[in-house]
C-alpha positions as CSV (number, residue, x, y, z in Angstrom):
1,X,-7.1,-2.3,-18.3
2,X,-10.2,-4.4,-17.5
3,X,-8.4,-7.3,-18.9
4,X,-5.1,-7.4,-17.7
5,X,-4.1,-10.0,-15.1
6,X,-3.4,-7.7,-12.2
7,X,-7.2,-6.7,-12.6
8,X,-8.7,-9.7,-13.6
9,X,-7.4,-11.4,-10.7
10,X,-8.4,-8.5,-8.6
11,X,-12.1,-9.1,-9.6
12,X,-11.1,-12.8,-8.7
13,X,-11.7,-13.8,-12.7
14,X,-9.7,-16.5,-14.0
15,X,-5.9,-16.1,-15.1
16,X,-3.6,-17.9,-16.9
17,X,-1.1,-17.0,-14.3
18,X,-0.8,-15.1,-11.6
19,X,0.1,-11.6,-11.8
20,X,3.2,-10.2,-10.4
21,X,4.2,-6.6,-8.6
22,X,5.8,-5.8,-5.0
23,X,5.4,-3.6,-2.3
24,X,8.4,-0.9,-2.4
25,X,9.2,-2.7,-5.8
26,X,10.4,0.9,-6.9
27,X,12.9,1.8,-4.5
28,X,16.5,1.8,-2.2
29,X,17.2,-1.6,-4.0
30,X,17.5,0.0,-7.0
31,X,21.1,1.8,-8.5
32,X,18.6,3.6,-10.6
33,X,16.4,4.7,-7.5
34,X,19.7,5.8,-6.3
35,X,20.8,7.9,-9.7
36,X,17.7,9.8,-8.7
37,X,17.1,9.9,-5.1
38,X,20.5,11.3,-4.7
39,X,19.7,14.5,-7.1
40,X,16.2,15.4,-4.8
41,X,15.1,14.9,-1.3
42,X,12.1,12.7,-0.8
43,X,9.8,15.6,-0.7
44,X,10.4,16.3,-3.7
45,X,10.8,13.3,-5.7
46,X,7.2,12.6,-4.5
47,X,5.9,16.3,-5.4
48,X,7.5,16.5,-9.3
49,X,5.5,14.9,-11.5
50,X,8.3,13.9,-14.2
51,X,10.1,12.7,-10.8
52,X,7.5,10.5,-9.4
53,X,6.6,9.3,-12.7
54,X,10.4,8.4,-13.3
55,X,10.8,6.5,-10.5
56,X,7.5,4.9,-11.3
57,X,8.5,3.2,-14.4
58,X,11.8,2.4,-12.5
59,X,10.6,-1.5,-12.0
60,X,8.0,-1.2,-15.2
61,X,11.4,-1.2,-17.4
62,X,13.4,-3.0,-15.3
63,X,11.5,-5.7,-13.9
64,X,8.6,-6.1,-16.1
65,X,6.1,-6.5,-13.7
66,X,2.5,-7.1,-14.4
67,X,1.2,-3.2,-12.1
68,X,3.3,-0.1,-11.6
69,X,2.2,1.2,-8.4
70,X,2.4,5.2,-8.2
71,X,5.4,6.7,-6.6
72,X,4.5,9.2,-3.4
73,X,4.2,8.4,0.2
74,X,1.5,7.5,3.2
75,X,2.3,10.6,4.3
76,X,1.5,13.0,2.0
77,X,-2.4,13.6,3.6
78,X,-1.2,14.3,7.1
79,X,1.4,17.1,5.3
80,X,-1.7,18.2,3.5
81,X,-4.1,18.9,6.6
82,X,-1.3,20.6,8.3
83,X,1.3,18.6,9.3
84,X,5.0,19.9,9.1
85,X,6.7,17.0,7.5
86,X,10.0,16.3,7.0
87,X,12.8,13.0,5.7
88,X,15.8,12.6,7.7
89,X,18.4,10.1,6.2
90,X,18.8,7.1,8.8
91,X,15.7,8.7,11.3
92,X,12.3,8.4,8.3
93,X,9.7,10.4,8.4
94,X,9.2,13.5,11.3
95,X,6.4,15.8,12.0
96,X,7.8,18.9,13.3
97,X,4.2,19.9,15.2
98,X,3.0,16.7,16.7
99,X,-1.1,16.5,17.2
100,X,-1.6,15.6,20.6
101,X,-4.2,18.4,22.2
102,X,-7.8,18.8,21.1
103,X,-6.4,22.2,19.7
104,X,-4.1,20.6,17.8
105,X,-6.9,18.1,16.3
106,X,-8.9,20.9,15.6
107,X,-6.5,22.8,13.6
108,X,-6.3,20.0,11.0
109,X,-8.1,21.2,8.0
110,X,-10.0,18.5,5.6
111,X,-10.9,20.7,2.4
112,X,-7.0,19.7,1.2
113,X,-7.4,18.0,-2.1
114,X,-6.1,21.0,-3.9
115,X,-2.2,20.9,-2.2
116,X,-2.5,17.3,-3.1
117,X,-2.8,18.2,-7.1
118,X,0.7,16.9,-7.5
119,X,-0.3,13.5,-7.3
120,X,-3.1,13.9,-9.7
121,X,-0.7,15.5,-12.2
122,X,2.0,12.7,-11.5
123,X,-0.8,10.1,-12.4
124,X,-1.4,11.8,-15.6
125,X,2.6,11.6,-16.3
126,X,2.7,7.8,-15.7
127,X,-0.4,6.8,-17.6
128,X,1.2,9.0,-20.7
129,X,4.4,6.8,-20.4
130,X,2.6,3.6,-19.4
131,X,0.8,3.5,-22.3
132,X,-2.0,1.2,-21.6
133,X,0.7,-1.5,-20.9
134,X,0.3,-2.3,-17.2
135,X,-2.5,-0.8,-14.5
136,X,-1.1,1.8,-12.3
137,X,-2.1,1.4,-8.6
138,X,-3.1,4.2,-6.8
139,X,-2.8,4.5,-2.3
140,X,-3.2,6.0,0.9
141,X,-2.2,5.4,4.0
142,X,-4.9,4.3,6.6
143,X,-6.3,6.2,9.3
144,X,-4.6,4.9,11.8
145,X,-1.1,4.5,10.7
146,X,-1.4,8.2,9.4
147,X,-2.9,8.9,13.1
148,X,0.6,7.1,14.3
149,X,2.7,9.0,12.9
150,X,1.0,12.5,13.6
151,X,0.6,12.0,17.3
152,X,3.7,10.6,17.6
153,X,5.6,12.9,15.7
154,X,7.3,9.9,13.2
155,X,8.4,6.4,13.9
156,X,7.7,4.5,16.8
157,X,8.5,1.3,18.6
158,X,5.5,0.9,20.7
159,X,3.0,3.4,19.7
160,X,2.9,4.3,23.7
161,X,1.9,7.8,22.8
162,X,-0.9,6.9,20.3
163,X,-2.0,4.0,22.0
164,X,-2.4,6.3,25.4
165,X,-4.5,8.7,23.3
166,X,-7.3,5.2,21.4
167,X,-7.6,4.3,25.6
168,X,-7.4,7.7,27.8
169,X,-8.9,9.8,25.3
170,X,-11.2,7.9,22.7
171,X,-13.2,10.6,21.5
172,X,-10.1,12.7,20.4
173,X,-8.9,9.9,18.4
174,X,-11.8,9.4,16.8
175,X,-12.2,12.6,15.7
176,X,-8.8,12.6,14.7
177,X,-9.4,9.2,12.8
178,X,-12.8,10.8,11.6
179,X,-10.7,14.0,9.9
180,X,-8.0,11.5,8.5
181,X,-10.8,9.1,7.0
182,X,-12.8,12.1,5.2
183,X,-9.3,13.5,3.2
184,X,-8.3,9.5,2.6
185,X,-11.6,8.7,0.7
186,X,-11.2,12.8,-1.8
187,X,-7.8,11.8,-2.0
188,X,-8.4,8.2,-3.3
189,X,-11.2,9.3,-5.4
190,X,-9.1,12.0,-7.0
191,X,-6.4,9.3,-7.8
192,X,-9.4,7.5,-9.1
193,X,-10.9,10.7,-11.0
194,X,-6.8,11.6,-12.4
195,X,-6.6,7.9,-13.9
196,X,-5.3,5.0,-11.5
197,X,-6.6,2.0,-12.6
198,X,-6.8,0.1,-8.4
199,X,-6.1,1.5,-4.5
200,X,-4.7,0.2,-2.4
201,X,-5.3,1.1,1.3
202,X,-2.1,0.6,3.6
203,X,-2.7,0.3,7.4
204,X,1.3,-0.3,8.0
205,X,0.8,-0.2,11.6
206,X,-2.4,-2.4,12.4
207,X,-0.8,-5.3,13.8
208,X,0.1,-2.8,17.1
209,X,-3.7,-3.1,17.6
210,X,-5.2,-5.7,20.1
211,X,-8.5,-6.7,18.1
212,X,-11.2,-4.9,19.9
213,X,-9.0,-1.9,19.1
214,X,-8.5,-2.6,14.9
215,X,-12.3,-2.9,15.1
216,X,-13.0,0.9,16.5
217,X,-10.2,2.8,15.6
218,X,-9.0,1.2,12.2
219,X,-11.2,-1.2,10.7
220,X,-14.3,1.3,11.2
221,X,-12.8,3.9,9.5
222,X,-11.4,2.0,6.2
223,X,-14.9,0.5,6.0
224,X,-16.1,4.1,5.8
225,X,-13.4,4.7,3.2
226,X,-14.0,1.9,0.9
227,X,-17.6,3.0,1.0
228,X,-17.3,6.0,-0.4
229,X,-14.8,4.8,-3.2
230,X,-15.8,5.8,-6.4
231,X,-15.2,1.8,-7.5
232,X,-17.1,1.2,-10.7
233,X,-14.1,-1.1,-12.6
234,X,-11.4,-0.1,-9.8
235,X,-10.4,-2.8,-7.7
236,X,-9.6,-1.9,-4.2
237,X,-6.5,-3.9,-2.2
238,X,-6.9,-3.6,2.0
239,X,-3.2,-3.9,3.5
240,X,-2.2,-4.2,7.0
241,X,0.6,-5.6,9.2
242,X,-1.4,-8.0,10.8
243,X,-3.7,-9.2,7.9
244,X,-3.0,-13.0,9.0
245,X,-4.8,-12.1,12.0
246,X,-7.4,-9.2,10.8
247,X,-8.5,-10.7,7.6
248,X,-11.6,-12.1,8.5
249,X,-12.7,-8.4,9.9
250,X,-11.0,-6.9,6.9
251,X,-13.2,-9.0,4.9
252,X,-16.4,-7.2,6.0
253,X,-15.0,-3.3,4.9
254,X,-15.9,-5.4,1.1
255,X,-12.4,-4.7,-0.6
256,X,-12.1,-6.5,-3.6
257,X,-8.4,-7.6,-2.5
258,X,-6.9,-8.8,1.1
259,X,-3.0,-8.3,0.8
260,X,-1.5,-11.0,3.7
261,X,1.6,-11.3,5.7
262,X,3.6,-14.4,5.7
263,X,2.4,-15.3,8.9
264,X,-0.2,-17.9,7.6
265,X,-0.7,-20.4,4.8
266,X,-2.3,-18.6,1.7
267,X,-4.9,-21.2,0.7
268,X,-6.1,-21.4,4.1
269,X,-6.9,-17.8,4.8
270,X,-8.7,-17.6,1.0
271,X,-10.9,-20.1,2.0
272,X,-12.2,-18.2,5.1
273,X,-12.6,-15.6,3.3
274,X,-16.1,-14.6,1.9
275,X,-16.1,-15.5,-1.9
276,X,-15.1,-12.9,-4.5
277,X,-12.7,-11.8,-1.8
278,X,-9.1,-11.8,-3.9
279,X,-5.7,-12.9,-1.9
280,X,-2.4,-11.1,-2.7
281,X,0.7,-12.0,-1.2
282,X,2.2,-13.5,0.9
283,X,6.2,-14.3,0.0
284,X,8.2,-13.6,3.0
285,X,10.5,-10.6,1.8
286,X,13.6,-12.2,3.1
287,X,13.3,-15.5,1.2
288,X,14.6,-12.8,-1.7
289,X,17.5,-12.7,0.1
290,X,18.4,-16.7,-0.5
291,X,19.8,-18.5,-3.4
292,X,17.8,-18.8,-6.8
293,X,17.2,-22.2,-6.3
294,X,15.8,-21.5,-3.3
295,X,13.9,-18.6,-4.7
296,X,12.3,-20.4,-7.8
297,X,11.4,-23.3,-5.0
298,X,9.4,-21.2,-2.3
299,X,7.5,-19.3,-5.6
300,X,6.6,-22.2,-7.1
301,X,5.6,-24.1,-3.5
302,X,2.8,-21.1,-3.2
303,X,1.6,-21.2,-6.6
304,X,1.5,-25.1,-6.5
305,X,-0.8,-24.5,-3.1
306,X,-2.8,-21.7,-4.9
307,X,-3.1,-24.1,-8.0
308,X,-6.6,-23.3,-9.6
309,X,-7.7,-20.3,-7.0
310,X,-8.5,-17.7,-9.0
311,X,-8.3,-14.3,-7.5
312,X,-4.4,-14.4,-6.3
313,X,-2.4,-11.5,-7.0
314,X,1.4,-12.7,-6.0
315,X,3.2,-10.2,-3.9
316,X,5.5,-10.0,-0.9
317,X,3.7,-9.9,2.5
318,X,5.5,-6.6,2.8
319,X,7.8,-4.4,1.1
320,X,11.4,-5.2,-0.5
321,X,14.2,-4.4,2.1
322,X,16.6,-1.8,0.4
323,X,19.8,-4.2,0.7
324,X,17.9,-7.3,-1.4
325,X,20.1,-8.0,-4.3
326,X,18.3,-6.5,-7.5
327,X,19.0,-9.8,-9.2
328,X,17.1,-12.0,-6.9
329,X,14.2,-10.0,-7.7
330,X,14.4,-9.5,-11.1
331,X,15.2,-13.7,-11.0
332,X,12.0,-14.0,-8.6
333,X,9.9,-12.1,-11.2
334,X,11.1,-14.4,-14.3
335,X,10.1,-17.1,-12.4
336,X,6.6,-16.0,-11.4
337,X,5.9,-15.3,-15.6
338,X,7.3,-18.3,-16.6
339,X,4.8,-20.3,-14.7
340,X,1.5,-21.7,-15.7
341,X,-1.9,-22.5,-14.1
């Protein structure tokens, strides 16, 4: 896998083009996804192997992008250390016993790896059907997105709950962060140990954060994640809502990749970057929405920006919305293979 393009250009080595996959690029946009997802709830399409590695190969067969990213969800560690977690159609993700009292920190447990087996066997699944032809990706959630949704018990608008507990309470969230962080690095090291060939860290909530706040309660604590990353040949991709802003802070955690909204121009950001630092992104999701033409002219008005860079991983600055028409990505990711440095 060293020398595929999505790794080479993680490792910012040269490419003869850059390499293609997407955020949520096996998901609701998909019939097939569908086909599937309508068989098993959520749960338990992340916690079958043959499942997770179906849905998997979903956009490998059907897309032909250049990394299949593993199937599961950010979720899966806060389940593991003791949340009660549940997927409501048209609500997302709930924990049924929110953490919110020092007790309830303290009943988190950290020596979890073990209920988390299922994505190490899942791993083992995909890499028998990939074959050696693409990298998979492994992930995790971040610390503080995962804190985000435990304190507040799922989805939230503001935060207002979380937020009260980083500025009333700021040596609970830290050890809440603290507990979070210690599972996040033995989980990404078992994806690592079961066969993944990158990680990517997602901190979907970040851009919530006033910057004095990412520092302490988010950046910290990926730093002290990456750090402990068994990385020898395993690239590691930092993601946040919020990476237009944090980059330059995200920069000093050493990832190998910075993922980037849409909120800023590519080149730009790269070169504030430290060097060695790899770019991926930073397509706005909804320009998949627009004609082709207009499609194939926004791709190629990034790559003609990013002309000679290496280390540029092309991606969406966040996921695929489920009602993008499958064509206009299967279209988008024609164009990106056709072109040429």
């Amino acid at each position: 896998m060293r020398d595929s393009l999505l790794i080479k250009a993680a490792f910012s080595e040269q490419t003869e083009r850059p390499p293609v996959w997407m955020m949520r690029q096996a998901g609701r946009f998909m019939k097939e996804y569908w086909d599937i997802k309508n068989k098993y709830s959520f749960l338990e399409m992340c916690k079958t192997p043959e499942i997770a590695a179906d849905v998997t190969m979903l956009p490998v067969d059907l897309l032909g992008i250049d990394g299949a990213i593993l199937f599961s969800d950010i979720l899966v560690t806060g389940e593991a250390m003791g949340g009660d977690l549940s997927f409501n159609a048209g609500v997302g993700p709930l924990f049924a016993n929110p953490v919110r009292t020092q007790a309830d920190i303290d009943n988190l447990q950290t020596d979890v790896i073990d209920k988390l087996q299922y994505v190490a066997d899942a791993i083992k699944v995909i890499q028998q059907r990939l074959g050696g032809r693409i990298p998979l990706i492994g992930f995790a959630g971040a610390p503080f997105t995962v804190m985000s949704y435990l304190v507040e018990g799922g989805s939230s608008k503001d935060f207002k709950r979380t937020k009260l507990m980083l500025h009333n309470e700021p040596e609970m969230a830290h050890q809440l962060l603290s507990k979070i962080a210690t599972v996040t690095a033995d989980y990404l090291n078992m994806q690592i140990a079961a066969g993944v060939n990158a990680v990517q860290i997602f901190d979907s909530w970040a851009q919530a954060l006033a910057w004095d706040d990412y520092k302490e309660f988010s950046h910290r604590y990926i730093a002290e994640i990456i750090s402990k990353l068994n990385r020898k040949d395993i690239p590691v991709i930092s993601f946040c809502k919020g990476s237009s802003v944090f980059a330059p802070l995200m920069a000093e955690a050493k990832p190998d990749v910075i993922s980037i909204d849409w909120n800023v121009d590519l080149l730009d950001i790269k070169k504030r970057l430290p060097a060695g630092i790899a770019v991926q992104g930073n397509l706005d999701p909804h320009i998949l929405y627009a004609d082709k033409k207009v499609i194939k002219e926004r791709i190629y008005r990034l790559f003609d920006r990013m002309k000679g860079e290496n280390g540029f991983i092309f991606n969406l600055g966040h996921g695929i919305m489920p009602d993008i028409p499958f064509d206009n990505v299967k279209y988008a990711v024609e164009v990106i293979k056709e072109y040429r440095n």
